[in-house]
C-alpha positions, 0 to 999 in steps of 0.5 A, a space after each residue: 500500500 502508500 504508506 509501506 511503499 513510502 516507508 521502504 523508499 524513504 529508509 531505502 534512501 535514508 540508507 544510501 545517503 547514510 552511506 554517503 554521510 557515514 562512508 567508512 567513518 572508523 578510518 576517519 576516526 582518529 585518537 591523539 595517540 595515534 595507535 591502531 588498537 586504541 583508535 578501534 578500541 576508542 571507536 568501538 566505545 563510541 560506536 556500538 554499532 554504525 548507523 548504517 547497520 542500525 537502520 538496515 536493521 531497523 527498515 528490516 524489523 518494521 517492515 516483518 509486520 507489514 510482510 507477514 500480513 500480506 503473507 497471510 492475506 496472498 495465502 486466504 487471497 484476500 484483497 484490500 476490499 475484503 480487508 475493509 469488509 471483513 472485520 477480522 481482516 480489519 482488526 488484523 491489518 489494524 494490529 499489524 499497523 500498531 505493531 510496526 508503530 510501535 517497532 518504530 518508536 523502539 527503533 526510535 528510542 533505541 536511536 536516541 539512545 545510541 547516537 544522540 541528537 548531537 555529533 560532537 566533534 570530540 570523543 573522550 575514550 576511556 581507555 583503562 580496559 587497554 592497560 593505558 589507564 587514561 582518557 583518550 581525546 578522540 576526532 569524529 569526522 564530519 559531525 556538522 553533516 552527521 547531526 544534521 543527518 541525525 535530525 533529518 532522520 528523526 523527522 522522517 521516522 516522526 513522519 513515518 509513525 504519523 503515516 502510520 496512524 492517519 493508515 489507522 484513520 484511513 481505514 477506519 474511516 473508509 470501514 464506518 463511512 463507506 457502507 459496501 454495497 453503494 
């Protein structure tokens, strides 16, 4: 429908311009001492996971409840009027909707939580774990395009989740104001 088909293009594109912004951001990363093992490891602290990997994921995870209904719905061949007449298809499209708001407002969090709103230009890498017992000032690249990235991104999620419920609407809507038959 509309709304997977904008959600998959715009996480689709989101992807490709991470790449873009993000490229190959650990050979960029650089430490003040300058060794290859601290600079990992010091990277590794500052990014669990990239982003471009998180939001793979994330596109992959929102999408399950949306596929899995049409999965179901191609095996009863059911289209989308019989989603509207029959009030099980409804009220399982209608949970399948809820199910991927709610995967993209973890996915939303778990952003937040991750990356922040904020890219700063400097990383303090606690170091300790290496034997070095101090405190490693550490150079992100490019974080003015990495935030202004981030920001883009968390509107398009917002975007996504309210396209998700004006779906809810939509369908509700169109089930107590269109009777069939007319």
């Amino acid at each position: 429908n509309f709304y997977e088909g904008c959600l998959v293009l715009y996480k689709q594109k989101s992807n490709s311009y991470g790449f873009a912004v993000y490229g190959n951001e650990a050979l960029h990363f650089s430490c003040d001492t300058d060794k290859r093992e601290i600079n990992l490891f010091c990277y590794n602290q500052f990014r669990p996971i990239t982003p471009q990997v998180f939001w793979t994921l994330q596109l992959v995870i929102v999408l399950v409840p949306g596929a899995i209904f049409h999965l179901y719905a191609a095996c009863k061949s059911i289209n989308q009027e019989c989603i509207l007449q029959k009030p099980i298809c409804t009220v399982i499209y209608i949970l399948s909707v809820l199910l991927r708001i709610s995967l993209e407002a973890i996915a939303f969090w778990l952003q937040i939580y991750l990356f922040g709103f904020q890219v700063k230009s400097l990383y303090l890498c606690d170091a300790r774990f290496l034997g070095e017992n101090m405190i490693v000032r550490c150079m992100v690249p490019e974080y003015f395009e990495k935030t202004i990235f981030l920001i883009a991104l968390y509107t398009f999620t917002a975007i996504t989740m309210v396209l998700c419920v004006a779906e809810i609407f939509e369908i509700i809507f169109r089930r107590l104001y269109f009777p069939f038959g007319q």
